[in-house]
C-alpha positions in Angstrom: 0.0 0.0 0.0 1.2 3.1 -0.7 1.0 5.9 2.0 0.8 9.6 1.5 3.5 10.3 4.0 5.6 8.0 1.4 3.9 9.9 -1.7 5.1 14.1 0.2 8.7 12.6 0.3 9.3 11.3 -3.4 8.3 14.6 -4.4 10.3 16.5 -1.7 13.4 14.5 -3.5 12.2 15.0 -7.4 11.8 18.8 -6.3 14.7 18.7 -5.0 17.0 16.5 -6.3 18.6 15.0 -3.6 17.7 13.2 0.1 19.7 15.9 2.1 17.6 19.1 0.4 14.5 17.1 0.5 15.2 16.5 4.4 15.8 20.1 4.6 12.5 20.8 3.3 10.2 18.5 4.8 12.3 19.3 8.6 13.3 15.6 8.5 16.9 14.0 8.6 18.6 12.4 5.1 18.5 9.0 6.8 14.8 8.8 7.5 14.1 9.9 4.0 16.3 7.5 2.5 14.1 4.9 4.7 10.9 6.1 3.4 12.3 6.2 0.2 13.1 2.2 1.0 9.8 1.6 1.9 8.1 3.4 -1.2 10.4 0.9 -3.6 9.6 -2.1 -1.3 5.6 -1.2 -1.7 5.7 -0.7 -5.2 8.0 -3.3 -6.0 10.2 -1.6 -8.9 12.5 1.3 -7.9 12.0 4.5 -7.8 15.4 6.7 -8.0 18.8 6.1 -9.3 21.4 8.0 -8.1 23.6 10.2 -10.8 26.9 11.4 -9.4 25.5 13.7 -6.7 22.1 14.0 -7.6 18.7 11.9 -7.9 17.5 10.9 -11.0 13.4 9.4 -11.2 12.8 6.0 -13.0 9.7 5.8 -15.2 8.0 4.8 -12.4 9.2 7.0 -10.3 7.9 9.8 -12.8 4.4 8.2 -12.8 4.6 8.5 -9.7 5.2 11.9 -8.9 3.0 12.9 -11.9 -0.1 11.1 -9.9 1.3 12.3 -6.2 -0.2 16.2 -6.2 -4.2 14.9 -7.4 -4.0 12.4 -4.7 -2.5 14.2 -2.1 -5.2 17.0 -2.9 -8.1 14.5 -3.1 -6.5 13.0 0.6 -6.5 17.1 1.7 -10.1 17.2 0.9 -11.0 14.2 2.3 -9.4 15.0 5.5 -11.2 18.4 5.5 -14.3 17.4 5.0 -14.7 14.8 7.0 -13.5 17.1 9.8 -16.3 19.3 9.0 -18.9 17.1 8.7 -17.9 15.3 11.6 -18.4 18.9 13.6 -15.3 20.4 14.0 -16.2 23.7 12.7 -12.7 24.1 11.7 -11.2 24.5 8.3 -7.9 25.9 6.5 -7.7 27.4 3.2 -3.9 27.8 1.7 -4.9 31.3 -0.9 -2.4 32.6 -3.3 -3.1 35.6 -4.9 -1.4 38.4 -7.3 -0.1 41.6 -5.0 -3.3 43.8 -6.5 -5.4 40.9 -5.3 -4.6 40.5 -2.3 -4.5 44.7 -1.4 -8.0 45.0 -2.7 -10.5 41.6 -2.7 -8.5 39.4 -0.1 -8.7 42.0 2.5 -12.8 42.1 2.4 -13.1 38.5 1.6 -11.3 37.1 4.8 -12.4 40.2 7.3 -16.1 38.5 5.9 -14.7 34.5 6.4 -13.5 35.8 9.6 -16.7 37.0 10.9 -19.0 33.9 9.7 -16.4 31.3 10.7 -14.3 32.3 13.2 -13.0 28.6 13.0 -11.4 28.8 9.5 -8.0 29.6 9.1 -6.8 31.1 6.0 -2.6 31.5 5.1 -1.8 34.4 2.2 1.1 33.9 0.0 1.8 36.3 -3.1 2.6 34.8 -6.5 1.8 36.0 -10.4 0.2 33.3 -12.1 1.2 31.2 -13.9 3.3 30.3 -10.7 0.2 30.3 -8.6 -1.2 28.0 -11.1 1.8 25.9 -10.5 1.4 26.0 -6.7 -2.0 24.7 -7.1 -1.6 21.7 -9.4 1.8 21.0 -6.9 -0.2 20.8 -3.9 1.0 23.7 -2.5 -2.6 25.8 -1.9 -5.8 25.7 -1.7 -7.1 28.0 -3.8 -5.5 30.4 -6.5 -6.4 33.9 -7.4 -5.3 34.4 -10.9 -6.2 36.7 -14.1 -6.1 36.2 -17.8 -5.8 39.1 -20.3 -8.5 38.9 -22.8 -7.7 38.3 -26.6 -4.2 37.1 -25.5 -1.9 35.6 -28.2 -1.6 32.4 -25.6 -4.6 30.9 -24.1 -4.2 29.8 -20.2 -4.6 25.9 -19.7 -6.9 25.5 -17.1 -9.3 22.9 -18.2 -8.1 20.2 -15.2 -9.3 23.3 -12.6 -12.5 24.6 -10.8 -12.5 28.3 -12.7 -14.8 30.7 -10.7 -15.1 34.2 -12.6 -14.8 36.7 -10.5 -14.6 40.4 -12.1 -13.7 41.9 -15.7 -10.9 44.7 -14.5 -9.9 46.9 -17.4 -6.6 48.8 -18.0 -6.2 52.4 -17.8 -3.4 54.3 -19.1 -1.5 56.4 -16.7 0.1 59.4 -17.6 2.2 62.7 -15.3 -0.4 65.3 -14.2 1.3 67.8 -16.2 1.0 65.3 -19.2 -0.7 66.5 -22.8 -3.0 64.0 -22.2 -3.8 64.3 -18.6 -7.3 65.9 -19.1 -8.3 63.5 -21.8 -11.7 61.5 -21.2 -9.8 58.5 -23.3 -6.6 58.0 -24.9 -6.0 55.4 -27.6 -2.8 53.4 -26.9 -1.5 54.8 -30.4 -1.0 57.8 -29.1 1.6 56.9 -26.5 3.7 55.1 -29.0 6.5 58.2 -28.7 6.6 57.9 -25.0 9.1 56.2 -22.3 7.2 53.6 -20.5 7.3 52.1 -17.1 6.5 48.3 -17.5 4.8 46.0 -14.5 5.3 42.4 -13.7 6.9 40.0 -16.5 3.2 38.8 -17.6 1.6 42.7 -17.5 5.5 43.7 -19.4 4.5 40.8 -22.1 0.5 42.1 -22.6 1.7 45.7 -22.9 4.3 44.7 -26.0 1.6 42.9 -27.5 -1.1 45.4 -27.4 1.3 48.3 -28.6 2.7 46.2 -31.9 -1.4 45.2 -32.4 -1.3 49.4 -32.7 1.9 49.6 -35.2 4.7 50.2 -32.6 6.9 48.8 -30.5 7.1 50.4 -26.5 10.2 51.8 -25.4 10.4 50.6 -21.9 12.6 52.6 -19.9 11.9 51.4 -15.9 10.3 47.5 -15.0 9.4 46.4 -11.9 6.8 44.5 -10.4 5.9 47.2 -7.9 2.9 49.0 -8.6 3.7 52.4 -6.1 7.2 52.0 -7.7 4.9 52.3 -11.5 2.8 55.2 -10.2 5.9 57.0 -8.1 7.9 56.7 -11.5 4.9 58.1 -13.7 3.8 61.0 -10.8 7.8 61.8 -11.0 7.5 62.6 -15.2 9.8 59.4 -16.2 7.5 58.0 -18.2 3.4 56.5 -19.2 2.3 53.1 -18.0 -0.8 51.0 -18.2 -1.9 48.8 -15.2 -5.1 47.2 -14.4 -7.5 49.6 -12.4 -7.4 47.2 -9.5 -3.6 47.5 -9.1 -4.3 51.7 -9.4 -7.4 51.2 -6.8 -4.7 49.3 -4.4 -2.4 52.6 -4.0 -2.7 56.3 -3.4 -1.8 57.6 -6.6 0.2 61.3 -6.6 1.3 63.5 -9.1 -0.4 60.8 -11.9 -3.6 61.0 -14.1 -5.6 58.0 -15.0 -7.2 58.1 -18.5 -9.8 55.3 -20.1 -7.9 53.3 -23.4 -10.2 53.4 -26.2 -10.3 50.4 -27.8 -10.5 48.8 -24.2 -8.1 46.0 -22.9 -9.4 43.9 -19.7 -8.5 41.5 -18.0 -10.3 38.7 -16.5 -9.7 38.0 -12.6 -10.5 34.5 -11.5 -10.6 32.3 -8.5 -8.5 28.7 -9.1 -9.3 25.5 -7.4 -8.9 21.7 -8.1 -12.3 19.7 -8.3 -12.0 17.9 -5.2 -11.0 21.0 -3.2 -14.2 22.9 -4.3 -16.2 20.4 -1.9 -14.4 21.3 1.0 -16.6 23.1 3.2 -13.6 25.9 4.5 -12.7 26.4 0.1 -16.0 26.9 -1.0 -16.4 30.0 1.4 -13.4 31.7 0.9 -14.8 31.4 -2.9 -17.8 32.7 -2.2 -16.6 35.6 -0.1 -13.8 36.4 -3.3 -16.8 36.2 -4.9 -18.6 38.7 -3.0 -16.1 40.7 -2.7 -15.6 41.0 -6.2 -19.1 42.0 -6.9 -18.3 45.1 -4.7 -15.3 46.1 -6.2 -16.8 45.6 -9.6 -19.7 48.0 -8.6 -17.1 50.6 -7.7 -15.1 50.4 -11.2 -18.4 50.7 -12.9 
């Protein structure tokens, strides 16, 4: 029989690539995962790893494996969870992972909510840019995922083995110095930036805003990039440059010395709430969803 306990420790090692770092990781010592390690291989009957100069290398089996481990780990997570709440524990932990101008404007409402309606349920925030968060949740490493897709986007997101709950259409604005030509515009179209410097976001925003720009005939010259959005505004309010970010990620900071203006044609992006199927069901995931959810109504109303 193979035991989950076994299952966290071959991917501790795969992750890793050696018994030493995967002891180091799991807070367990290099001989006792080399025993479990023994006792996967003696379960399964076929081994698992072979060793490569310094580092482990995975067998066939060893890849099927691993490739199985996170779905049934997840599917023992929920079991675990919701037998816990049904047998009245009232108790419940959510692992969220959300993009920084998620979790400054609809985490914040969504768990003071949670909080309030179950005061049992414990929720851990971790920031990550999909796709990494993507990748946290199909490794087993959260609960739930709070994501966004640009829409129109040359490549479309994968998410076809997830739980995809919608939660709110955020569009881009352009932001320009107050001083700019264009500060008292109603609209700009992106066109008309095309001779500007431009402060670029996170890697994925940085990749959206070279596409949009060559789908208007030009190519942006980016002068500042960084994946802080005061650091965006603070650059734009300082006369460096023009930028585009999501109006979330404007509605998470106290903009100075900037002007927000509406891009005609409009570019949105979609913000979305991640889970894997047999995580929905737990009792703890499926409110934090619907207080994202809530909470995303709310801020929706307040773009509108």
């Amino acid at each position: 029989m193979i035991e989950a306990r076994h299952l966290r420790v071959l991917r501790a090692v795969a992750t890793t690539g050696s018994f030493s770092a995967a002891g180091r990781q799991l807070g367990c010592t290099q001989p006792a995962v080399s025993q479990q390690m023994k006792a996967l291989e003696a379960s399964v009957g076929t081994p698992l790893l072979v060793r490569t100069g310094r580092e482990m290398r995975l067998t066939q089996a060893g890849e099927a494996l691993v490739r199985h481990a996170s779905g049934i780990l997840a599917g023992l997570t929920a079991a675990e969870e919701e037998v816990a709440a049904i047998a009245g524990l009232r108790a419940g932990r959510v692992r969220l992972v959300s993009f920084p101008s998620g979790s400054s404007t609809l985490v914040p409402t969504a768990l003071a909510a949670l909080r309030a309606g179950h005061p049992g349920t414990r929720v851990s925030l971790e920031e990550a840019e999909p796709p990494r968060s993507v990748e946290l949740l199909r490794e087993g490493d959260c609960d739930l995922a709070l994501a966004f897709r640009y829409e129109g986007a040359a490549v479309a997101e994968d998410w076809d083995d997830l739980v995809v709950r919608p939660l709110l259409t955020d569009r881009l604005v352009a932001l320009v110095p107050e001083r700019h030509r264009l500060a008292r515009a109603d609209s700009v179209a992106i066109g008309e930036l095309a001779h500007e410097p431009w402060i670029a976001g996170c890697p994925r925003c940085r990749g959206q805003l070279v596409e949009v720009c060559e789908g208007a005939g030009f190519t942006p010259r980016i002068d500042f990039a960084t994946d802080d959005y005061p650091a965006v505004i603070g650059l734009v309010g300082a006369g460096l440059g023009v930028a585009v970010l999501p109006q979330l990620a404007v509605e998470s900071v106290r903009p100075r010395g900037v002007r927000t203006v509406r891009l005609e044609p409009a570019v949105r992006r979609e913000i979305v709430a991640l889970t894997l199927p047999d995580l929905a069901q737990v009792p703890a995931v499926s409110a934090t969803l619907e207080q994202l959810a809530r909470a995303a109504r709310a801020a929706g109303r307040g773009q509108a």
